[in-house]
Backbone bond lengths (Angstrom), bond angles and torsions (degrees), N, CA, C in turn:
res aa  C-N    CA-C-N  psi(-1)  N-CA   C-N-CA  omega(-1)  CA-C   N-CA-C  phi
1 X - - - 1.441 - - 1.533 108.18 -
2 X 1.020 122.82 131.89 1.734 140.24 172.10 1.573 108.55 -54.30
3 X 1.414 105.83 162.84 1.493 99.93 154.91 1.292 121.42 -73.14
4 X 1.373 133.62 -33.15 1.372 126.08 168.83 1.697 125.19 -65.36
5 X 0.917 116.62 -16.85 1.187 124.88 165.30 1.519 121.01 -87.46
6 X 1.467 110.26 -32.73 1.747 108.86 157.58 1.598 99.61 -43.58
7 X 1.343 106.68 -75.21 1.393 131.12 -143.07 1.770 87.96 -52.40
8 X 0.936 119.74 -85.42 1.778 122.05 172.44 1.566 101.35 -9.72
9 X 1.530 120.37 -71.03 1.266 108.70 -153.95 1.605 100.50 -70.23
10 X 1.403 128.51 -8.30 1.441 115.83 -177.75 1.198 108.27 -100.29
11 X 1.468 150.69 -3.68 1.102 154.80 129.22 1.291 110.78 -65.54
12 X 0.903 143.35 13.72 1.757 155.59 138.29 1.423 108.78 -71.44
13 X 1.049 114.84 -38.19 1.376 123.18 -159.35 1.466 97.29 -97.59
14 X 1.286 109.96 -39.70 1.794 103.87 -164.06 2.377 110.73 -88.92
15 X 1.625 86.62 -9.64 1.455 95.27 166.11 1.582 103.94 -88.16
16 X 1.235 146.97 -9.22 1.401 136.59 -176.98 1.608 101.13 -104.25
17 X 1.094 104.72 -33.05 1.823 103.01 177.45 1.409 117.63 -31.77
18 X 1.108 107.56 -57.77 1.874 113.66 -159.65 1.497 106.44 -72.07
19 X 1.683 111.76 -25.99 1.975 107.20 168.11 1.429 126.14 -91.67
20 X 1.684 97.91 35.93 1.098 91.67 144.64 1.805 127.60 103.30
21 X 1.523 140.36 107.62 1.261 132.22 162.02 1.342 129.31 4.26
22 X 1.713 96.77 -47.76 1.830 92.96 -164.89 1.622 94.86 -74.02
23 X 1.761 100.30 -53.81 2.055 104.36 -176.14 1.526 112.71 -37.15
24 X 1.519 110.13 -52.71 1.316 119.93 165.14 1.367 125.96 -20.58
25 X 1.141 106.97 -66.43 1.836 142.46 -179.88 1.248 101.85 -57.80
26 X 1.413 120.71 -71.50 1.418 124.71 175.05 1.737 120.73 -29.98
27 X 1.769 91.19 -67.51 1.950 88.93 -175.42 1.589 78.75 -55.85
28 X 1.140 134.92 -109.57 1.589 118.42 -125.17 1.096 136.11 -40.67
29 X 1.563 118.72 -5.68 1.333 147.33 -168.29 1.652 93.89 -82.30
30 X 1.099 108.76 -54.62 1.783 132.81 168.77 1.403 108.96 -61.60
31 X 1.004 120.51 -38.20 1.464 124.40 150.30 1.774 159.42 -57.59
32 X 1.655 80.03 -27.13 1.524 94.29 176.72 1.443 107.55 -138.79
33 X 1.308 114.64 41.06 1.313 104.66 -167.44 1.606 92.40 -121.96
34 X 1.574 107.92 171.07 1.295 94.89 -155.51 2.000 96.15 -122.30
35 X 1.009 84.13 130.68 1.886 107.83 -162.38 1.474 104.74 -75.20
36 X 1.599 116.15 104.62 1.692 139.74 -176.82 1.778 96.97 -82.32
37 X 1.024 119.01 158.62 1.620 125.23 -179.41 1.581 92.90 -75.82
38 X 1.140 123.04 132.35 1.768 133.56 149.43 1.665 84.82 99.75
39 X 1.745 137.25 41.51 1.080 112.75 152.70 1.422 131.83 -24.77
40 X 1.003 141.29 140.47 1.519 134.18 158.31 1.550 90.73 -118.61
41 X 1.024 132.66 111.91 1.447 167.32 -158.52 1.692 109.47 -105.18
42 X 1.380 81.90 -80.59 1.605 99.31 -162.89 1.087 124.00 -77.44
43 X 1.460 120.70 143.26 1.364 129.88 -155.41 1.906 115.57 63.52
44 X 1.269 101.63 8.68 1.882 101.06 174.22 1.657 105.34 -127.30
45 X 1.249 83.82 146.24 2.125 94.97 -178.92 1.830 103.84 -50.90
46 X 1.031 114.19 136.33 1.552 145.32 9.04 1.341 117.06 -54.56
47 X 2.033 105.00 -52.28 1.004 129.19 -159.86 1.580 131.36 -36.09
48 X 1.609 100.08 -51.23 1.280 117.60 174.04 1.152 122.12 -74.56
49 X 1.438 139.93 12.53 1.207 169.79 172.46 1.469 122.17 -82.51
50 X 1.591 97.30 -71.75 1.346 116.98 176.73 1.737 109.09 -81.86
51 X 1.186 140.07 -21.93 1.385 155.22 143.72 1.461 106.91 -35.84
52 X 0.926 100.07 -34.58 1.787 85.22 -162.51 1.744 93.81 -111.06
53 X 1.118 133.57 -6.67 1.096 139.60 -177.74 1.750 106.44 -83.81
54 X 1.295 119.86 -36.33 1.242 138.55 -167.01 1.691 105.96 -25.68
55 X 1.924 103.03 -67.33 0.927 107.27 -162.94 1.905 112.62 -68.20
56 X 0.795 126.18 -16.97 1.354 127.56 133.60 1.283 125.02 -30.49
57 X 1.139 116.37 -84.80 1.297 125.47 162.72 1.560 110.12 -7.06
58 X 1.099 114.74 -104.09 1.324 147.40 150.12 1.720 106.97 4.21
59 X 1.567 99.05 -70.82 1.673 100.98 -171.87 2.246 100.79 -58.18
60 X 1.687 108.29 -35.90 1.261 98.40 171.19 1.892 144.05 -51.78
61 X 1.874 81.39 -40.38 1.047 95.08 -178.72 1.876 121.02 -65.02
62 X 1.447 96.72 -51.96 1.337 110.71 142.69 1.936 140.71 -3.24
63 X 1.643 88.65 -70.99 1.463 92.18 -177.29 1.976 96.67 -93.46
64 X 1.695 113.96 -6.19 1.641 88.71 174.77 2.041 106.51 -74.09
65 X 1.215 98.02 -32.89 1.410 122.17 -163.13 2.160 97.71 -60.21
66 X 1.068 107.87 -10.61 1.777 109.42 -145.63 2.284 86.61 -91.38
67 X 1.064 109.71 -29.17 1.543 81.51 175.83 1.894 109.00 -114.57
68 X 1.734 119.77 29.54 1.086 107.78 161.06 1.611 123.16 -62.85
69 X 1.031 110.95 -167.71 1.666 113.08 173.96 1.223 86.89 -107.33
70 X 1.653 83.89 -170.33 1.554 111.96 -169.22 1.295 129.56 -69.06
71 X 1.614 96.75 -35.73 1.787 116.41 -166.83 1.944 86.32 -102.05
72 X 0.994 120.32 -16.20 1.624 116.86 155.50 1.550 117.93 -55.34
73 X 1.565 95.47 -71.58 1.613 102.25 -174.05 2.010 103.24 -58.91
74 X 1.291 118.38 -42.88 1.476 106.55 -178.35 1.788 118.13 -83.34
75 X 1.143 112.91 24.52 1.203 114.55 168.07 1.887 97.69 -123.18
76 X 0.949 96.28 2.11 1.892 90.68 169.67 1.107 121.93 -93.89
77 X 1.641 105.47 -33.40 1.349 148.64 -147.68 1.978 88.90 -94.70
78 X 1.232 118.08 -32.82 1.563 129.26 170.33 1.028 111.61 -80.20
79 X 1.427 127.69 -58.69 1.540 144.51 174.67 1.999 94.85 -34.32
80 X 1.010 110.37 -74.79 1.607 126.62 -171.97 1.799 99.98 -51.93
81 X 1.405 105.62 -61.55 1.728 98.44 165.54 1.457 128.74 -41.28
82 X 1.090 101.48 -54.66 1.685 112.23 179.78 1.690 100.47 -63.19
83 X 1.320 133.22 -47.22 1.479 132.18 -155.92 1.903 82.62 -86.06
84 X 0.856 130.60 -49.80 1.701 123.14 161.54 1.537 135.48 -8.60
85 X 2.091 75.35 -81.63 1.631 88.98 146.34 1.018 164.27 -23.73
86 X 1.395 89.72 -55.56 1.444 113.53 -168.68 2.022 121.34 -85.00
87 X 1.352 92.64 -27.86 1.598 117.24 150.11 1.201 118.72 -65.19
88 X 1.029 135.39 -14.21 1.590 117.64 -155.78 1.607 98.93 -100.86
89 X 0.816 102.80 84.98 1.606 140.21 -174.82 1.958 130.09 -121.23
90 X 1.563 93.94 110.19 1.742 100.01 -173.17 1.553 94.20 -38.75
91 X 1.381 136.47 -37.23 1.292 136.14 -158.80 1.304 102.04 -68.22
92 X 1.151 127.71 -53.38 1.732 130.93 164.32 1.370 119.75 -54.30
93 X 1.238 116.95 -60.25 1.555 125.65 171.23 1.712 104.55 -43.44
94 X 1.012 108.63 -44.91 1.351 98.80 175.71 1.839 130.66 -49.52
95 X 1.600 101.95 -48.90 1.234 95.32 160.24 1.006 122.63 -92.32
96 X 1.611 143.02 -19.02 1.371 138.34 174.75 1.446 119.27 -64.15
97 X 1.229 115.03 -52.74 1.723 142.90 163.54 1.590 96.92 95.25
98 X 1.104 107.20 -129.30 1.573 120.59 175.92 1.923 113.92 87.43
99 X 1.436 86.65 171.15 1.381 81.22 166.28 1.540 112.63 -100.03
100 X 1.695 116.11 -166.96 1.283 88.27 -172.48 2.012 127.40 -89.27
101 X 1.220 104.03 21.30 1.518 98.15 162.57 1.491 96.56 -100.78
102 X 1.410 134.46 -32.41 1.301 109.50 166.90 1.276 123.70 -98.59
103 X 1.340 124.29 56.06 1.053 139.30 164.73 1.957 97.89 -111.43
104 X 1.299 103.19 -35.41 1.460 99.48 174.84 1.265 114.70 -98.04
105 X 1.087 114.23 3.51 1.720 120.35 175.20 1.703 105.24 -71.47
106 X 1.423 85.63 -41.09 1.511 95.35 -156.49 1.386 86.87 -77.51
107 X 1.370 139.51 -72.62 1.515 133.36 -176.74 1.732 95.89 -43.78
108 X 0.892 149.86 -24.57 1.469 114.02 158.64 1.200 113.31 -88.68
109 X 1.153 139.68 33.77 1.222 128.51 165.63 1.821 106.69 -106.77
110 X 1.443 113.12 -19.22 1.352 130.14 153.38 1.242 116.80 -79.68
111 X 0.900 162.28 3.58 1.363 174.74 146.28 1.953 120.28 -73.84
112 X 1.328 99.89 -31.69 1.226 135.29 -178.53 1.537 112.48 -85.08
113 X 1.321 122.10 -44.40 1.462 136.02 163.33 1.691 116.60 -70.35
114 X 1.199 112.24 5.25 1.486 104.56 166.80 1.481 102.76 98.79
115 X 1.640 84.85 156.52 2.419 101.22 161.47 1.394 105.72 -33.83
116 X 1.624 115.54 -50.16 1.760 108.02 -146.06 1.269 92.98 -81.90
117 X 1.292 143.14 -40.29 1.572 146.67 -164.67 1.557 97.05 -70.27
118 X 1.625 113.79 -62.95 1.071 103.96 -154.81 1.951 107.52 -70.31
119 X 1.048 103.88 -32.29 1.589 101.95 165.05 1.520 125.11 -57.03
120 X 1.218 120.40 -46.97 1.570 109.50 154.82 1.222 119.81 -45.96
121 X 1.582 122.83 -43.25 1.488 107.29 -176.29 1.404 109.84 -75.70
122 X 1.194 139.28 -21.98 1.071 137.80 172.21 1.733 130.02 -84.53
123 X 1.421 105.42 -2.66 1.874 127.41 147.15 1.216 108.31 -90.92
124 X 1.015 133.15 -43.66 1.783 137.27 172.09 1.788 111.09 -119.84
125 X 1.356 93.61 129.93 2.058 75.19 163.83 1.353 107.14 -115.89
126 X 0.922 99.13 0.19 2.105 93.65 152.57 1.540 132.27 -57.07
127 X 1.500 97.22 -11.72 1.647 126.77 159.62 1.370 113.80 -52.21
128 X 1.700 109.96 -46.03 1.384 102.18 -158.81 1.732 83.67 -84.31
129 X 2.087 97.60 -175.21 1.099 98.70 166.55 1.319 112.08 -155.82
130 X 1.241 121.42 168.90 1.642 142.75 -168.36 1.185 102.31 -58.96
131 X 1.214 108.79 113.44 1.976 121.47 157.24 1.413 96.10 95.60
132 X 1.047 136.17 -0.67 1.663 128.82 165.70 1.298 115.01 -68.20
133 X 1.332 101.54 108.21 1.701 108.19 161.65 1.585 133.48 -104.89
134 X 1.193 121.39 171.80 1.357 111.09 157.25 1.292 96.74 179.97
135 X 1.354 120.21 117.40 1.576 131.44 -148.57 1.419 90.73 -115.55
136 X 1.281 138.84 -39.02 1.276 143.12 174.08 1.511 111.59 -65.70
137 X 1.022 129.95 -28.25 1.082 112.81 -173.85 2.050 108.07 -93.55
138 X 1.021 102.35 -7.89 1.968 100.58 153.53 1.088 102.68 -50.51
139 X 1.556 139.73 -81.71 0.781 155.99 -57.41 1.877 102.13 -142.02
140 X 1.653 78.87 -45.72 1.977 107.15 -159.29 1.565 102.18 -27.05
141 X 1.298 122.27 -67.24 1.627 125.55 -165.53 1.547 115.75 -82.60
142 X 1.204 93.47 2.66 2.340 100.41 166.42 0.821 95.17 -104.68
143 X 1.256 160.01 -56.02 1.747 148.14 179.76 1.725 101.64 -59.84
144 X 1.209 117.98 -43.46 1.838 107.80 -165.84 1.323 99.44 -64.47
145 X 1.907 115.87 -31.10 1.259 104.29 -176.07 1.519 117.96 -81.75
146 X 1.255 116.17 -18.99 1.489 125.52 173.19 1.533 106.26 -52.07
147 X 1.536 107.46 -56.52 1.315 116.34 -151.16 1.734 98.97 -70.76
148 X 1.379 107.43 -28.81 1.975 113.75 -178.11 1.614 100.16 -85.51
149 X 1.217 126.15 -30.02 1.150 119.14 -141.73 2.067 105.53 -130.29
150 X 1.236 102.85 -8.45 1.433 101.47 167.89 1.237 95.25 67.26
151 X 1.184 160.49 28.54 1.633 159.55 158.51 1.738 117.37 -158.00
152 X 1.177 129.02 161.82 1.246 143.99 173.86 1.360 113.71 -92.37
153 X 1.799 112.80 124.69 1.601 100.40 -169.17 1.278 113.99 -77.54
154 X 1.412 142.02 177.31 1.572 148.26 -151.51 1.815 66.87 -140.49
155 X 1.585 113.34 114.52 1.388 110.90 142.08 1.303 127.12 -67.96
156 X 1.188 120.11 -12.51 1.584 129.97 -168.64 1.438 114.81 53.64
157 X 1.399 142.92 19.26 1.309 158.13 -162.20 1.242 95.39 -59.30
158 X 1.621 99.08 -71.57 1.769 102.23 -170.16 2.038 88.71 98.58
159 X 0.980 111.89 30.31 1.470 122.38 179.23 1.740 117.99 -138.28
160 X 1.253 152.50 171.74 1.112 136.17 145.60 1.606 119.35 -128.26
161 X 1.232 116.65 -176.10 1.922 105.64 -177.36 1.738 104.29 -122.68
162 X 1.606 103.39 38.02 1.264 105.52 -177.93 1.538 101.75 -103.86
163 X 1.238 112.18 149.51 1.537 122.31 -176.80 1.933 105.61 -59.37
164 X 1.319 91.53 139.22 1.441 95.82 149.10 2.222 103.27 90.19
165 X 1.573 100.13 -3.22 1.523 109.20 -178.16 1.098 111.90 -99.00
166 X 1.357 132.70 -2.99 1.001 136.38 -165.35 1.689 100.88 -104.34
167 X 1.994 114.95 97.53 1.723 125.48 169.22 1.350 105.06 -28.80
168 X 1.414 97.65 -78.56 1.363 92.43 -141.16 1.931 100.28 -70.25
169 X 1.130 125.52 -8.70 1.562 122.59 -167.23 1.837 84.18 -81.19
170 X 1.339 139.29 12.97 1.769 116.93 -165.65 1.866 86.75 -151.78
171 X 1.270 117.38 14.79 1.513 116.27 179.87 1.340 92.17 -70.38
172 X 1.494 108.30 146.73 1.843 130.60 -170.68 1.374 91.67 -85.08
């Protein structure tokens, strides 16, 4: 793991802190639990727990993210691309489905649940699950930098976090 990808997953961690034991409880519950064929997930505890907590989430991550710099926010803003990326896998698509903005909705909504979630889904993608989104959290550190910085950062990857670009995640 990189330093930008440390750094992401601990500002992941330090925006979920403040909602709380149970939210806490929940992702890992979502995390270590072990995935039966025909989950029904959504809208039931853990799920509906950590779902509704999001925008929290989100507004935290947000205001920690609001006095980095530039080459801060666009190396987070890569970190999150690359971990995007790196999901975007028929194996995921399979259980997430979607089209392709919610195909990346849904991988940020795994991306959004932390190291431990998103690493299960990426040893199993029976981890992830149906109808989970989180469209803001693609997004979170290219808008914070817009909004500080009057421009959109260029990760320079040479990669993108759009569904369906990722070779080797769609090899037959």
């Amino acid at each position: 793991m990189n330093d930008e990808t440390a750094r992401l997953w601990e500002l992941v961690e330090a925006a979920w802190a403040p909602l709380g034991p149970e939210v806490a409880q929940a992702r890992q519950e979502l995390a270590r639990r072990t995935p039966e064929p025909g989950d029904e997930l959504y809208g039931a505890p853990p799920f509906s727990l950590v779902d509704d907590a999001l925008k929290g989430f989100l507004d935290n991550l947000a205001d920690l993210s609001r006095d980095l710099s530039s080459e801060e926010l666009t190396a987070l803003d890569r970190a999150v691309e690359r971990l995007l990326f790196d999901i975007d896998r028929a194996d995921v698509h399979a259980v997430t489905d979607g089209s392709d903005d919610g195909f990346l909705y849904a991988r940020g909504f795994v991306v959004a649940l932390g190291r431990e979630y998103y690493t299960a889904v990426v040893r199993d993608p029976r981890m992830a699950i149906l109808d989970a989104y989180c469209e803001s959290m693609c997004y979170l550190f290219f808008h914070v930098h817009h909004e500080r910085f009057g421009d959109f950062p260029d990760t320079g990857s040479g990669i993108t976090r759009e569904s369906f670009s990722n070779p080797e995640g769609w090899a037959a």
